[in-house]
C-alpha positions, 0 to 999 in steps of 0.5 A: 500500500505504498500510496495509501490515501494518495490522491492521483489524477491520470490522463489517457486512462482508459487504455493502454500504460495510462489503464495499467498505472490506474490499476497499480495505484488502485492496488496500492490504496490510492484514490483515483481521478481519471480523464478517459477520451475516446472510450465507450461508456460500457468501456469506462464503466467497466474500468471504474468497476476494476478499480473499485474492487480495491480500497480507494474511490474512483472518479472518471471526467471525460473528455478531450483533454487538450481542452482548457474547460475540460482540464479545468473540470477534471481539476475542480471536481478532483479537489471537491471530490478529495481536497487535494491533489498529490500525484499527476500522470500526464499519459494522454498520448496519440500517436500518427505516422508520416514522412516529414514532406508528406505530413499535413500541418493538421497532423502536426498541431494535432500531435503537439495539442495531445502530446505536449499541449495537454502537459502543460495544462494540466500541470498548469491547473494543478500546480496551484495546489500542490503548493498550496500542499508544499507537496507533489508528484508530477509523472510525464510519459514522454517516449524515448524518440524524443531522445534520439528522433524517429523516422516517420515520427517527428511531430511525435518525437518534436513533442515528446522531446518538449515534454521532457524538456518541459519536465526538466524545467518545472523540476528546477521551479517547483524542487523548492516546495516540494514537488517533483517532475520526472519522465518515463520514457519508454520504448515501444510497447505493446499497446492498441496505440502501437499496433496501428503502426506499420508492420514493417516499422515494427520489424526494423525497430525490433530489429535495432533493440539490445533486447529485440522486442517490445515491452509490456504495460506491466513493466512500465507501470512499476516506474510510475508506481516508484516515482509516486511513493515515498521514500522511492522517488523522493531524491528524483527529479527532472529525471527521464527514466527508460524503461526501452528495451535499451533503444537509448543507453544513457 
């Protein structure tokens, strides 16, 4: 119970990394504010019904999350609903492909909006709190490709690489209240997100990894449940952990 009574609100938490952390701070007794998007209301029921199986009360504000109103709401009710906010996931992700000449200027400001727009928002909204606390956990998901780029995936690297930049900022502000900034990023995992991708970047990437595969949610998930508890990710901060199948050795 490493998060017993912590209140932790996660973005992108209807699937993929952003469902399995969800379920891992569930497990260790935190409460839970999660934003979902995209996901049938069967679906996000089904998911508040897991959760609740566990000590800690669940709440779900839908919505776009690159929409300040929605932000603002998913602020307001987790304070209304617990009076505090001590963890934030930013893991609402999308992720496109395209050759830089052929990209549309929609695909790109799409990414940018999702992928690091939203970050910043959230964190903006929530901040004001964990100061007033002189407390706080804020957890990034940026990807190891915005630390060496990818072929088809610049717009996603070009955001990932800002959110990490990001994240080493905040780190350097916020260090003296209390709060902490960390990043996990990971390699490619095997997610719905992931399998859109084209079968034959897949094999070229598998084929460049130390170990020649993809990693699993659940081995991403121990790393946001480290960086959220006490004392294990106390002393880290504006840190970029990679849990990457060793894409990038650092």
């Amino acid at each position: 119970m490493k998060l017993k009574d912590k209140v932790a609100i996660i973005t992108g938490a209807g699937q993929g990394i952003g469902r399995g952390i969800a379920l891992a701070y569930a497990k260790e007794g935190a409460n839970l504010s999660l934003n979902c998007y995209g996901q049938s209301l069967e679906q996000v029921q089904e998911l508040v019904n897991e959760l609740s199986a566990y000590s800690g009360k669940v709440i779900v504000t839908e919505g776009d999350i690159t929409n300040v109103n929605v932000v603002q709401d998913l602020v307001d009710r987790t304070i209304s609903t617990f009076g505090r906010i001590d963890i934030l996931v930013n893991n609402a992700g999308i992720l496109t492909q395209s050759l830089i000449q052929d990209m549309s200027i929609e695909m790109w400001d799409r990414m940018i909006e999702v992928d690091l727009k939203s970050v910043f928002l959230t964190t903006r909204f929530v901040v004001p709190h964990m100061l007033r606390q002189r407390y706080g956990r804020i957890i990034n998901m940026a990807s190891q490709l915005g630390q060496k780029g990818g072929i088809e995936l610049s717009h996603y690297a070009a955001a990932k690489a800002g959110v990490i930049g990001f994240t080493k900022s905040i780190a350097l502000e916020l260090g003296q209240y209390g709060i902490t900034a960390n990043c996990i990023a990971p390699g490619p995992i095997e997610t719905k997100m992931v399998a859109d991708i084209d079968e034959n970047w897949k094999s070229w990437k598998k084929s460049q990894l130390a170990i020649p595969r993809f990693g699993r949610v659940e081995e991403v998930v121990p790393t946001a449940v480290f960086l959220a508890s006490d004392p294990d990710g106390n002393i880290y901060t504006g840190q970029t952990l990679g849990p990457n199948s060793g894409d990038v050795m650092l």
